[in-house]
Each structure stands twice: as C-alpha cells, then as structure tokens.
PAVEXMAR-578887 format. One line per field, with one value per residue: residue number from 1; x, y, z of N, C-alpha, C in turn; chain. Coordinates in steps of 0.1 Angstrom, whole numbers, plus 5000, padded with zeros to 4 digits. Example, Ala and Ser with C-alpha at 12.3 -4.5 7.8 and 13.67 -1.06 7.14 Angstrom:
2
pos = 1_2
n_X = 5132_5128
n_Y = 4943_4978
n_Z = 5078_5071
ca_X = 5123_5137
ca_Y = 4955_4989
ca_Z = 5078_5071
c_X = 5132_5129
c_Y = 4967_5000
c_Z = 5078_5079
unit = A_A
END
This chain:
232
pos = 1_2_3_4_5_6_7_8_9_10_11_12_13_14_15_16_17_18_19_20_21_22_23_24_25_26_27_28_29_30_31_32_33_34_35_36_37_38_39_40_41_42_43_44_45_46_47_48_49_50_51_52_53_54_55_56_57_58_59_60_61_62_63_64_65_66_67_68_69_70_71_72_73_74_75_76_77_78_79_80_81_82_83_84_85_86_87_88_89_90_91_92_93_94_95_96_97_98_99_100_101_102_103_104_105_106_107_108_109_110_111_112_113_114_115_116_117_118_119_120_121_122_123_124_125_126_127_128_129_130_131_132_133_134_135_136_137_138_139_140_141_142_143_144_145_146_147_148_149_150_151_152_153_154_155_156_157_158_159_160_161_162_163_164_165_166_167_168_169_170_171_172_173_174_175_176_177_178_179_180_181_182_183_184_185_186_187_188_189_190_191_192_193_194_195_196_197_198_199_200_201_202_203_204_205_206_207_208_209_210_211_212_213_214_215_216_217_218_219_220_221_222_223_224_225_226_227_228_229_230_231_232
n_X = 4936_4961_4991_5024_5058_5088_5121_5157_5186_5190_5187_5174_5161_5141_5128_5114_5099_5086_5070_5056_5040_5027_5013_4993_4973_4987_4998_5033_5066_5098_5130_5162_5177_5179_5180_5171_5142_5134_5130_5111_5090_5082_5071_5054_5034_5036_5011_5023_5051_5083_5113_5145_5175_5203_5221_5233_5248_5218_5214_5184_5178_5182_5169_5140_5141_5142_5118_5103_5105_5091_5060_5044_5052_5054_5027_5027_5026_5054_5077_5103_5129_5151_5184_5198_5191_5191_5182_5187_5193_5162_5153_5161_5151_5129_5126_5135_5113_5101_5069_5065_5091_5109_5128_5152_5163_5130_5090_5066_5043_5035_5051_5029_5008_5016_5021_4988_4980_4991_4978_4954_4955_4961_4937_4916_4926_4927_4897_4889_4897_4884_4856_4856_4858_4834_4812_4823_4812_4784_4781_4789_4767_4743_4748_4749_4717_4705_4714_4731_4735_4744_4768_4780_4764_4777_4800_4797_4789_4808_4831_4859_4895_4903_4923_4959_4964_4969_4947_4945_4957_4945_4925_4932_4938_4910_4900_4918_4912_4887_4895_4906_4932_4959_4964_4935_4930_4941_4929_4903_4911_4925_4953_4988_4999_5026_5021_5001_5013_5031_5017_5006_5028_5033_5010_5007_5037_5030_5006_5020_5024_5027_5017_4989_4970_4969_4963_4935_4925_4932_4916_4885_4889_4893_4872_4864_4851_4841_4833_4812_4803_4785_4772_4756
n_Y = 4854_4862_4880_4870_4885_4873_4881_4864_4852_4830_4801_4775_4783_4801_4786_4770_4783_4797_4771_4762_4787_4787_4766_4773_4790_4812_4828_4831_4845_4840_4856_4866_4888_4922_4943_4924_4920_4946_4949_4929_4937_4962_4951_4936_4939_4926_4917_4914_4920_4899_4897_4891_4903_4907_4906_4901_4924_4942_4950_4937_4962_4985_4979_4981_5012_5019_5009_5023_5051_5049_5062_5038_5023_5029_5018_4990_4960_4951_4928_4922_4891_4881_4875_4887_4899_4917_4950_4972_4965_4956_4976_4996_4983_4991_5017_5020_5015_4990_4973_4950_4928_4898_4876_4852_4817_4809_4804_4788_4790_4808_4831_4833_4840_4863_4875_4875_4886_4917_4918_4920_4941_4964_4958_4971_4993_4999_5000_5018_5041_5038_5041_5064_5082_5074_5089_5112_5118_5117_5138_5159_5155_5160_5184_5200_5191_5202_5230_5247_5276_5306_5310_5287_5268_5284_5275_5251_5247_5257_5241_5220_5225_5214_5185_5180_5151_5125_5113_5083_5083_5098_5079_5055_5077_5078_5055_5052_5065_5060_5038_5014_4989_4987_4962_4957_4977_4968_4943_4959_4978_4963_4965_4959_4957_4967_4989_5002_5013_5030_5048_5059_5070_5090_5104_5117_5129_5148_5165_5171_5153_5130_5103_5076_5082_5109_5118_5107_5125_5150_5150_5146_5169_5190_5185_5168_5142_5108_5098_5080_5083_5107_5102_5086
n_Z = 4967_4988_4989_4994_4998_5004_5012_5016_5021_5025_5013_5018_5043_5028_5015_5030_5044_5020_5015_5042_5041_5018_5021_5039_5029_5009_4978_4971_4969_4970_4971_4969_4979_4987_4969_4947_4960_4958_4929_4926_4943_4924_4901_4905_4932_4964_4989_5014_5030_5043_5056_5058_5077_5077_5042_5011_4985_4988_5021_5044_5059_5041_5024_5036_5038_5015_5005_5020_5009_4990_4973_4967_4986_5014_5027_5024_5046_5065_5075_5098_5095_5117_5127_5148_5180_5195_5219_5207_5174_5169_5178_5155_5134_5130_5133_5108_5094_5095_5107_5120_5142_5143_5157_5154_5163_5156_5160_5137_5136_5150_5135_5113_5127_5131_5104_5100_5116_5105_5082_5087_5099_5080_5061_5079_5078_5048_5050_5063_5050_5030_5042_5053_5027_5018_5039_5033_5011_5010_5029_5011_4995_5009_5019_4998_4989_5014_5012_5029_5037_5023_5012_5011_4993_4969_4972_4965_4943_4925_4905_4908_4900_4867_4863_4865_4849_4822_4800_4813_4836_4846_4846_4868_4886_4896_4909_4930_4943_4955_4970_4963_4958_4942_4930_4928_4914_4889_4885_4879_4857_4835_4834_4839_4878_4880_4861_4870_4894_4886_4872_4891_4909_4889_4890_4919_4921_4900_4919_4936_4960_4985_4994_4992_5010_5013_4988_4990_5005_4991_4970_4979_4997_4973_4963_4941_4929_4916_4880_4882_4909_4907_4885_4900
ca_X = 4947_4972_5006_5038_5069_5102_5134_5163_5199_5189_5178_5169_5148_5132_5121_5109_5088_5075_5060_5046_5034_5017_4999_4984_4965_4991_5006_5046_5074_5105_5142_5172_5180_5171_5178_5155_5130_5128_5121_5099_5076_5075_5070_5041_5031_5030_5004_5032_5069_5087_5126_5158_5182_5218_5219_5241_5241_5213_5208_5172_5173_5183_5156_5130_5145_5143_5108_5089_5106_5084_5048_5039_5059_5045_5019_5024_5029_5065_5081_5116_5134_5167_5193_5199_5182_5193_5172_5189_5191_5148_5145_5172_5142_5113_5132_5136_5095_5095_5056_5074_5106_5112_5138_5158_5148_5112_5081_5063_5025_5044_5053_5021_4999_5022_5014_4974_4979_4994_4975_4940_4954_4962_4927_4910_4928_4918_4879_4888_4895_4867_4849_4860_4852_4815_4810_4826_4809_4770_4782_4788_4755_4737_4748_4742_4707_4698_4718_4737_4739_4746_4785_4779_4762_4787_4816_4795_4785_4825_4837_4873_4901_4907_4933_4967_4966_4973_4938_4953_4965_4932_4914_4939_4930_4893_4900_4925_4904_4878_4898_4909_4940_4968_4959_4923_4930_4947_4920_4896_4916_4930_4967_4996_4999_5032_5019_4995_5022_5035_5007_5000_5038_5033_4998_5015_5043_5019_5000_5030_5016_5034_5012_4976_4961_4972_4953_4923_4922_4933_4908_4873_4888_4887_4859_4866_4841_4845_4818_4803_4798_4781_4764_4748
ca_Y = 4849_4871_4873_4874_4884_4863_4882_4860_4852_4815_4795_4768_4790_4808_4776_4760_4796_4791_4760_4767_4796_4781_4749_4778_4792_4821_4831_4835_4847_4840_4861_4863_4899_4934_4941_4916_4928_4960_4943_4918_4945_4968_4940_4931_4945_4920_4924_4919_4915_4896_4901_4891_4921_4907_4899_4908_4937_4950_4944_4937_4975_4996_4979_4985_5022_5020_5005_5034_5060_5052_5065_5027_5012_5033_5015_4976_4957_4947_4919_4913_4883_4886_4866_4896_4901_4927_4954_4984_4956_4954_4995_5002_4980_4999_5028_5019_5014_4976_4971_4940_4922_4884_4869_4838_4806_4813_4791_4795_4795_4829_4841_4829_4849_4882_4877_4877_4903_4930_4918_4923_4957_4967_4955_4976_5004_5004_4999_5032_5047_5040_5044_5082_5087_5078_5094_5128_5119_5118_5149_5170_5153_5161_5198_5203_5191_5214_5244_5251_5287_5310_5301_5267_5269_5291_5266_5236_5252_5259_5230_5214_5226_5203_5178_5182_5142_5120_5103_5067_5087_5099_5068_5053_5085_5078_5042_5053_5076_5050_5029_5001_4989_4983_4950_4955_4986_4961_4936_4966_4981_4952_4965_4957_4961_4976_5000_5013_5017_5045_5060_5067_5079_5102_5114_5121_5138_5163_5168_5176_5141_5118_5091_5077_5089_5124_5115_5106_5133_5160_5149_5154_5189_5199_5188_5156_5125_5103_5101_5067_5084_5122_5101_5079
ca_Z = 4975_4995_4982_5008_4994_5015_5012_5023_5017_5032_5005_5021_5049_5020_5006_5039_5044_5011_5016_5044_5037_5003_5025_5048_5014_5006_4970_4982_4961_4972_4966_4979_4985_4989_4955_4942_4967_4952_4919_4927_4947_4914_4893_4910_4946_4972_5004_5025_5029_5050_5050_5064_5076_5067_5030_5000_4975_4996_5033_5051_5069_5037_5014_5042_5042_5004_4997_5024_5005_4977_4974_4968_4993_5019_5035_5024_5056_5065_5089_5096_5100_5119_5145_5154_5189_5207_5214_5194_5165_5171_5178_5140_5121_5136_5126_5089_5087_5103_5114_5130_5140_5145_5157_5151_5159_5155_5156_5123_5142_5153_5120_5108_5134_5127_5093_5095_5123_5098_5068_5092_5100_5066_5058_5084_5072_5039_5051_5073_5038_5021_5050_5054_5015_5016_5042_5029_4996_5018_5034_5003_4989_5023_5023_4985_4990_5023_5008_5042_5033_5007_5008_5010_4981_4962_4970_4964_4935_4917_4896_4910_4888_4862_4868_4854_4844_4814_4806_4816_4848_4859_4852_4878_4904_4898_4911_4936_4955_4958_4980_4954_4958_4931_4924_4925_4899_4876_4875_4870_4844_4824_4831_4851_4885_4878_4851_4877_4902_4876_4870_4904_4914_4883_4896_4931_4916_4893_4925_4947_4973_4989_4995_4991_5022_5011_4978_4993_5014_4986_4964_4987_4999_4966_4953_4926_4928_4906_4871_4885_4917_4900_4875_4904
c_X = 4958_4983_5016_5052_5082_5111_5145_5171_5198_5182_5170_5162_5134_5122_5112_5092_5078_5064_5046_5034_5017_5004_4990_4979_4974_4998_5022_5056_5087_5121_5149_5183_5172_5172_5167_5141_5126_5122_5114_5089_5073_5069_5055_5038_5031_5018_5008_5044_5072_5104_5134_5166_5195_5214_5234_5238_5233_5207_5191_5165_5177_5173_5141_5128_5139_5128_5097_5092_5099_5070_5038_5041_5052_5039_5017_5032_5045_5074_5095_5120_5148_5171_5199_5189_5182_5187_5177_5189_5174_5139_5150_5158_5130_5117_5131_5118_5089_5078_5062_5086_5104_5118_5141_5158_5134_5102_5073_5051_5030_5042_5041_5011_5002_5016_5002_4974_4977_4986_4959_4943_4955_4946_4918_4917_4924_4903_4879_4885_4885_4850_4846_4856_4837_4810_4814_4814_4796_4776_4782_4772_4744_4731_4740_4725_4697_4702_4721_4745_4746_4760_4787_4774_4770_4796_4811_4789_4799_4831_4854_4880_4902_4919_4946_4976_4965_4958_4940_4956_4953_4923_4921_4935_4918_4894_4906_4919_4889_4880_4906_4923_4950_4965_4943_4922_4934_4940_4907_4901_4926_4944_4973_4998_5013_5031_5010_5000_5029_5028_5009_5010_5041_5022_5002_5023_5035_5016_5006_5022_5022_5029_4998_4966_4959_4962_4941_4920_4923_4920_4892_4873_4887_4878_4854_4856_4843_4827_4811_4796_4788_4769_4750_4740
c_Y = 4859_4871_4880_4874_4878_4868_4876_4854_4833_4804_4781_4769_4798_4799_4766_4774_4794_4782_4757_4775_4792_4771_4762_4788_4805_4817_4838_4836_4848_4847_4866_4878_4915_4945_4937_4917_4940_4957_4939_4927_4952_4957_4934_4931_4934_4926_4922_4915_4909_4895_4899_4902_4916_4896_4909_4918_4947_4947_4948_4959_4987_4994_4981_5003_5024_5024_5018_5047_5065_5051_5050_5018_5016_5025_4998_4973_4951_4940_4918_4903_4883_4876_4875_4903_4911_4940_4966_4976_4965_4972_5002_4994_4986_5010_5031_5015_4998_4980_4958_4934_4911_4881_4857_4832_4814_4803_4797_4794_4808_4837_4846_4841_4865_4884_4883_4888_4918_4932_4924_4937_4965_4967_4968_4990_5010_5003_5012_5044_5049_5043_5062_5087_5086_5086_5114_5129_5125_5126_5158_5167_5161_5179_5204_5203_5203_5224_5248_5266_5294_5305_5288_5264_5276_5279_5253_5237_5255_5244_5229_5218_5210_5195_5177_5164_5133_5108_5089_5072_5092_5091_5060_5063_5078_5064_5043_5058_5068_5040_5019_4998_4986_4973_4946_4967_4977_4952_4946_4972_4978_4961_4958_4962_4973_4989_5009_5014_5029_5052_5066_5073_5091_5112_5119_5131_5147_5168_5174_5170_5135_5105_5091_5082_5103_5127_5118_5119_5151_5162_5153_5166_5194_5197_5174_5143_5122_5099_5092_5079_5099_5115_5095_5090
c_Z = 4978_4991_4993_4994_5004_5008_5017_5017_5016_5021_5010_5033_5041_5014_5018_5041_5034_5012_5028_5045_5025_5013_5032_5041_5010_4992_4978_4971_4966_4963_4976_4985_4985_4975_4943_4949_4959_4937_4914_4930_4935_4898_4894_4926_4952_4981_5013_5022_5043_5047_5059_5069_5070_5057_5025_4993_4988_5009_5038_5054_5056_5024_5021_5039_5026_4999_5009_5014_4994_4977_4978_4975_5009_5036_5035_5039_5058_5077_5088_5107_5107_5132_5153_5162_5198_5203_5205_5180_5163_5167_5159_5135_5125_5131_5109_5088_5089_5110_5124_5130_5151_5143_5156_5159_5163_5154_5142_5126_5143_5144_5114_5115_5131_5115_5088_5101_5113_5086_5071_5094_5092_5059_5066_5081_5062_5039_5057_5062_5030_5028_5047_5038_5014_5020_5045_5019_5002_5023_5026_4996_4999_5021_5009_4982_5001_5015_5026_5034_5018_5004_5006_4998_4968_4958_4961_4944_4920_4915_4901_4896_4880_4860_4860_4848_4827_4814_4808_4833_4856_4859_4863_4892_4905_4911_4923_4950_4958_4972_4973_4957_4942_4926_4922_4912_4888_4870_4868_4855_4832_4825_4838_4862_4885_4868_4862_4888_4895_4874_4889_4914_4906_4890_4912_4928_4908_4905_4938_4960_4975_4989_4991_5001_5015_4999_4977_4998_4997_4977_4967_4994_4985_4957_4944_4931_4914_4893_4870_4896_4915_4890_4886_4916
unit = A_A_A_A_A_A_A_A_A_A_A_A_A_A_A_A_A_A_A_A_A_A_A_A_A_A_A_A_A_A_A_A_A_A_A_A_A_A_A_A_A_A_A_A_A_A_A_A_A_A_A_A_A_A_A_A_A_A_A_A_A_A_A_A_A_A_A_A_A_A_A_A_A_A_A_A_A_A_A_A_A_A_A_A_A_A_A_A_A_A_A_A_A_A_A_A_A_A_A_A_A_A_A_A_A_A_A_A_A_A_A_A_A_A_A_A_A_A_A_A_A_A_A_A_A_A_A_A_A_A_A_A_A_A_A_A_A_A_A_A_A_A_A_A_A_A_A_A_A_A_A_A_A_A_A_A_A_A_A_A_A_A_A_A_A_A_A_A_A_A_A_A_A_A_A_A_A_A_A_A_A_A_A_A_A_A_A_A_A_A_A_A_A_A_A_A_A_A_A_A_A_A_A_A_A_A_A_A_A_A_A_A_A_A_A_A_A_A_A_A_A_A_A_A_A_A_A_A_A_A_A_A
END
C-alpha cells in the first residue's frame, strides 16, 4: 500500500484528504506543518508528499526547499497545495523542487489523478534504474566472457577498492545499488526505514555522492556487484 504524506495547517482539509485518500486504497499520514513534515518523512519515508505552502513554523516552499536538499528527499514525489494562484506563486514552487502545483478549490478526482501520475513516474523511474543495472551487470559479464582485449581484460580483471563502509552500511549499498527502495530495504533487512535512511546519508557522505542515481551509477563504473549477484 502506497503511503501519501498531507502537510496542512487546515485540519479539517487534512482530515477530509485523508479520508479520501484512505477509501481510494492509500496509507495517509496527516500533519500540520512543515516542521512535522520533515519529521514524519525521516521517521518513515512516505512515496509521496502532498503539502500546503502557507503554514506555521515552517511554510509549504521552505520544507520543499528543505526536504530536496537531502540525499533522501531528493527524488520522492512532491505536490503542492496552495490558494495561491498566480503564476509567479506556481513558477516559486517549481523552483523549490515542486513536481506539481494545485490550486485552491480543487476537485479531488484531480488531486487523485496527480497523485497516480507522479507515483507512475516515480515507478518507471525506478524500473529505468534497475533496468540500467542489469544491463551494465550483462555487459561486464558479456565482455569478461569474450575477453574484449587485452585491456579489457586487465581492468576487468582489478578488484574495486574496498569500500570505506561500516558492515551495516554496506549491506544497505548492496541493496541500494540494486534498485530497492527504502522501504523495501527495511523489510529486507529487518530494520527501520529511518535507520536505513542514515546509513545511506552516511554511505553518500564517505563517498563524496549526492544522491542515489550518483550511487548507482558510481558503483558499476567501478566495478562493485553485489555477492548475490558474483555468487550467481
């Protein structure tokens, strides 16, 4: 089941959201600012947010600003809700890392369609990823097998430095560089989703990476498969 996080000052819009949200088969966690946004997401990731812009403490456009700045925040999908329609309003949340912006009154089929929209594109994203790893992986296997030259063989031939992780932190890479998401690492590895959101801003930081793409990508230039995929 999907989980939406609902940022919003409106308690009694957060709670109508909810409900719909819930009858149209979604997990939904409702809170009431941007604050408790940033909370809730480390606490336990949503697979999307949806978010007001004016709130208290922390408004809509400086916890969007907030939550890309962090390795994990990144790439989850992000909607805002606002009555504010005008289009510099519309262009300032696109700015801050909005994937969409939805204005006041709204129909909630609307909302609803945005919703699957971003969560299908988020989805086909991560199949692009795992996509793009097999098909490195069958490329290094491919070459290894013909021996595409004596260099080719040399390189393919030199062992990846070894990783300067914490073993808890590279069974997290292994998982990471697979494709898995945070909440599918947690049910593989019996932790919290928030414990493997630290591991994997530590293994970023060791690795001088910003994000997971960069991950993926660092990992099959130099070399690392994981000891399921070497053993098989």
């Amino acid at each position: 089941m999907k989980r939406v996080l609902v940022v919003d000052d409106d308690k009694t819009l957060r709670e109508v959201l909810q409900e719909y949200l819930e009858n149209a088969g979604y997990q939904v966690e409702g809170v009431s600012s941007g604050t408790e946004g940033l909370t809730a997401f480390e606490k336990n990731p949503p697979d999307i947010i949806v978010s007001d812009v004016i709130m208290p403490e922390m408004d809509g456009l400086d916890f969007c600003r907030t939550l890309r700045s962090t390795p994990s925040g990144q790439l989850v999908p992000f909607i805002f809700l606002s009555g504010k329609n005008e289009l510099e309003d519309r262009v300032k949340g696109h700015e801050m890392g909005a994937d969409d912006y939805v204005t006041k009154p709204f129909a909630m089929r609307e909302l609803l369609a945005k919703i699957e929209t971003q969560l299908e594109r988020s989805r086909r994203i991560h199949s692009e990823i795992v996509r793009m790893m097999q098909q490195m992986s069958v490329s290094r296997s491919g070459d290894s097998q013909t021996g595409k030259g004596e260099q080719s063989q040399k390189e393919e031939a030199k062992p990846p430095e070894p990783l300067p992780l914490t073993p808890a932190e590279e069974r997290v890479f292994w998982e990471v560089i697979q494709g898995y998401t945070n909440k599918q690492i947690s049910d593989r590895l019996f932790i919290s989703p928030r414990t493997v959101q630290s591991h994997l801003s530590n293994i970023l930081g060791k690795l001088q990476l910003d994000n997971r793409a960069q991950l993926v990508r660092f990992a099959y230039e130099q070399g690392y498969r994981s000891p399921h995929q070497e053993g098989g």
